[in-house]
C-alpha positions as CSV (number, residue, x, y, z in Angstrom):
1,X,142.4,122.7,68.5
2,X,145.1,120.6,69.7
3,X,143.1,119.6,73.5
4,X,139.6,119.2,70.8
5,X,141.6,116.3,69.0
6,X,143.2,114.9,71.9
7,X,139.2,114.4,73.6
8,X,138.9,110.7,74.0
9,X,135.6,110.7,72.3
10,X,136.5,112.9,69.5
11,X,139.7,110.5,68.9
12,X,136.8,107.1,68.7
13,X,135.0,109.3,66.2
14,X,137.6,110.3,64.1
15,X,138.9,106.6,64.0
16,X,135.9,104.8,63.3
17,X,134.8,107.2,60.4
18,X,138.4,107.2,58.8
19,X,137.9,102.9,59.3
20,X,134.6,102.5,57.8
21,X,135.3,105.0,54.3
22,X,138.4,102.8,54.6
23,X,136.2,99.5,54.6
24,X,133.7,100.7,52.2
25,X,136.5,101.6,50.0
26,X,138.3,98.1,50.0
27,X,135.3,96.4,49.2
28,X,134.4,98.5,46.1
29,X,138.1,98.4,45.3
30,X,138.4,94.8,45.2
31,X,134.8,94.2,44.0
32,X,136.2,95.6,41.0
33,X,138.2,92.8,40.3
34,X,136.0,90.3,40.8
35,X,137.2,90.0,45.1
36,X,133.6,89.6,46.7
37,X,134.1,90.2,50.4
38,X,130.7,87.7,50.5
39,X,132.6,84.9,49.2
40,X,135.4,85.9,51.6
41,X,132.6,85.5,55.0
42,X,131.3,83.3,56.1
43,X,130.1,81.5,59.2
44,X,127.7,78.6,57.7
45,X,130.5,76.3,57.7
46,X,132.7,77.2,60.7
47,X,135.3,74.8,61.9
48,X,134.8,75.4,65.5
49,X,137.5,73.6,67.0
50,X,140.4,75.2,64.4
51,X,138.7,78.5,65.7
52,X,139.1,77.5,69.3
53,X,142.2,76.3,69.2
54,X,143.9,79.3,67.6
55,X,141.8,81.1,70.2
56,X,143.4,79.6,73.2
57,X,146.8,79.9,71.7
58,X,146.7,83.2,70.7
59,X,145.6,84.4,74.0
60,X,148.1,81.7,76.0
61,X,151.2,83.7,73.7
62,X,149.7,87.1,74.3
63,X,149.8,86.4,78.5
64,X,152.9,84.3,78.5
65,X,154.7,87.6,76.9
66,X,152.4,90.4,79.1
67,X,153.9,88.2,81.6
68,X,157.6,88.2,81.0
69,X,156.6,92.3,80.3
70,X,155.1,92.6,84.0
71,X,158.4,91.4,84.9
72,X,160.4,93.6,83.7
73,X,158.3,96.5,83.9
74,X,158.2,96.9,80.3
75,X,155.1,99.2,79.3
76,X,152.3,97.0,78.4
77,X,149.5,99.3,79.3
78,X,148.0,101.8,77.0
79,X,146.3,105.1,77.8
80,X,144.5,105.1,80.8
81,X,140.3,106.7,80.8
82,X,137.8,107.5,83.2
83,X,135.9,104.6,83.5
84,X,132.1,105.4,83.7
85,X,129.4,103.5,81.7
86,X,129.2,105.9,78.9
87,X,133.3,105.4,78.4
88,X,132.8,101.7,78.8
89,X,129.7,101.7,76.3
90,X,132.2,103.7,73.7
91,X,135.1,101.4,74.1
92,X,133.0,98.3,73.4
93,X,131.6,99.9,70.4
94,X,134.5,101.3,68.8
95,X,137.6,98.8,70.3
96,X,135.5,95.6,70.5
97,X,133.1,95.8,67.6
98,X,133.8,98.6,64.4
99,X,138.0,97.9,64.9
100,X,137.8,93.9,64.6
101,X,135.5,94.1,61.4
102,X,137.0,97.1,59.8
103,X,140.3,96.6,60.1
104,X,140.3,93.0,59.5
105,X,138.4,94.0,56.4
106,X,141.2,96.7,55.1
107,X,143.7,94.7,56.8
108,X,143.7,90.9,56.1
109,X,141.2,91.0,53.3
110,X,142.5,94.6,51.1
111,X,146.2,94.2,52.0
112,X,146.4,91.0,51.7
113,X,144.4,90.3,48.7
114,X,146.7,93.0,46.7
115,X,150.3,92.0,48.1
116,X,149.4,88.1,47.5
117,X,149.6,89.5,43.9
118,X,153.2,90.3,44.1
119,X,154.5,88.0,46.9
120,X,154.3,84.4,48.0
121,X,152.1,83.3,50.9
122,X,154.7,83.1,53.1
123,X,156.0,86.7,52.8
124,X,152.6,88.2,52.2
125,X,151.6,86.6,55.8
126,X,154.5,88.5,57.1
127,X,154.6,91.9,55.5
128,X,150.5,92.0,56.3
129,X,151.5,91.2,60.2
130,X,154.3,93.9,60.0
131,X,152.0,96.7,58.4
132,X,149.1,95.7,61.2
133,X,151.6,96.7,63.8
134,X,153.4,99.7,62.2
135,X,150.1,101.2,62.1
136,X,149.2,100.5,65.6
137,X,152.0,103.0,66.5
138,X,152.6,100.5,70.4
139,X,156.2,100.7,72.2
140,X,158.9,97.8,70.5
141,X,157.4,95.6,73.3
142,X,154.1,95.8,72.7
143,X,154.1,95.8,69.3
144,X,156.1,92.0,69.7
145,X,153.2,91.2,71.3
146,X,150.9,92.5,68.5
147,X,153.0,90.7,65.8
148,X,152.7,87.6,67.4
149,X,149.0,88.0,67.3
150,X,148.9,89.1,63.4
151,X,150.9,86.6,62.3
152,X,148.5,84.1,64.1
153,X,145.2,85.9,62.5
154,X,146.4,86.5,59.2
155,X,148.1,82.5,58.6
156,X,144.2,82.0,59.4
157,X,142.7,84.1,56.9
158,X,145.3,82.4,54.4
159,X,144.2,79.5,55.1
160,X,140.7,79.2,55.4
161,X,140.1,82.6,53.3
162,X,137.3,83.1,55.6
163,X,137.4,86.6,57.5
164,X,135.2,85.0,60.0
165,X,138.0,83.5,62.2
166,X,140.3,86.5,62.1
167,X,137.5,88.9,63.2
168,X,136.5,86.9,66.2
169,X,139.4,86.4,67.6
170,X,140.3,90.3,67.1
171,X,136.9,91.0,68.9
172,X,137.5,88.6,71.9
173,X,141.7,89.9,71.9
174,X,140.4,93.7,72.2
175,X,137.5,92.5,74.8
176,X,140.3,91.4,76.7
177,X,142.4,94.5,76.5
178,X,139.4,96.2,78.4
179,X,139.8,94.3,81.7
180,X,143.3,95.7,81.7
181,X,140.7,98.8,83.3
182,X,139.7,97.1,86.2
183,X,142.2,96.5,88.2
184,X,141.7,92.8,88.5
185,X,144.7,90.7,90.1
186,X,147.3,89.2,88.1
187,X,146.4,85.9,89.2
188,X,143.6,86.1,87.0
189,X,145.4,86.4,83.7
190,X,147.9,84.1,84.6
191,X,144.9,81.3,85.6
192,X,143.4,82.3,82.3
193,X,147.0,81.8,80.2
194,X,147.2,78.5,82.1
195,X,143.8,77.7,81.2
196,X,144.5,78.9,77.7
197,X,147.3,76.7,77.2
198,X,145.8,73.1,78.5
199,X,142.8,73.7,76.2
200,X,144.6,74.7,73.2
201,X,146.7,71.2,73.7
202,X,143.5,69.4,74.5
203,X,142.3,70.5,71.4
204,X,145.1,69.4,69.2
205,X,145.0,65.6,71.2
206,X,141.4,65.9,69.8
207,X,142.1,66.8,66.8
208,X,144.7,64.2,66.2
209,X,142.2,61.4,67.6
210,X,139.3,62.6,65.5
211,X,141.8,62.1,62.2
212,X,143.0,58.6,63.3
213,X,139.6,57.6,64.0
214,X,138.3,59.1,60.3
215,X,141.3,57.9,58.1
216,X,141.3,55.0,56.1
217,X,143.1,52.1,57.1
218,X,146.0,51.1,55.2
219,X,146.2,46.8,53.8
């Protein structure tokens, strides 16, 4: 019993049914009192440089602490897998596409629709953030990381109240976790926080210009 649930496959399975009664649950929960998820999705009227911005500095935060963690030989890395096609097909499915949308949909839509009953913004952003991790189950380290990351997605949720954002940038956090499999060199990731960075401060000069340009000019 014990080597049946510790099969990597059987663990995806298990997951991503538990994740989608979970999601289906929420919904109908919340639909309940009035909550519509539809109202709370939406990508008709996508700020796309807000998105990109929080994009490059969530991934620029993530690699500056991986980093620090290669450094000192912390444990970043997860479980390692065979890596064949059919392993790679799974992980895509269940890591890149049903995790993002389920558990932002249980996570920063449920949870934080019911604590932002009880608590302020400011605490609900944090105790949502803290929950995401304690449920992750990482090492201190990696769980820092993770926290750094949930605070990021769910001050985004808060305050565009559009699940839209948080989901993409889980999808293109986890799609990153995946090249952690193939051995590429460190260079790369530290290029790519580099790269991270200057865009994300390129996009805040640009965002400052474009409200200069569009204010109104005081007599």
């Amino acid at each position: 019993m014990t080597n049946f649930l510790n099969n990597y496959y059987i663990e995806n399975f298990i997951y991503s049914v538990i994740m989608l009664l979970l999601t289906f649950g929420v919904i109908k929960s919340l639909s309940k009192n009035n909550i519509k998820i539809k109202n709370k999705f939406s990508y008709k009227k996508i700020d796309i440089i807000f998105l990109l911005k929080y994009l490059f500095l969530s991934f620029a935060i993530r690699i500056l602490f991986e980093q620090i963690g290669i450094k000192f030989n912390f444990n970043i890395h997860g479980n390692d897998f065979d890596i064949n096609i059919f392993t790679i097909l799974v992980y895509i499915l269940v890591i890149c596409i049903i995790a993002p949308i389920t558990e932002e949909i249980v996570i920063r839509f449920g949870l934080f629709e019911w604590l932002k009953k009880y608590f302020n913004n400011f605490i609900t952003i944090i105790l949502v953030s803290l929950i995401f991790v304690f449920l992750h189950g990482y090492n201190f380290y990696v769980s820092l990381i993770l926290l750094c990351l949930s605070l990021i997605w769910t001050f985004i949720y808060s305050k565009k109240s559009n699940l839209f954002y948080p989901i993409v940038l889980h999808f293109f956090h986890n799609l990153y976790a995946l090249t952690g499999c193939f051995n590429i060199n460190n260079i790369f990731y530290i290029i790519f926080g580099i790269i991270s960075l200057c865009l994300y401060i390129i996009l805040i000069l640009i965002q400052k210009e474009g409200s200069l340009i569009t204010s109104p000019k005081k007599d």
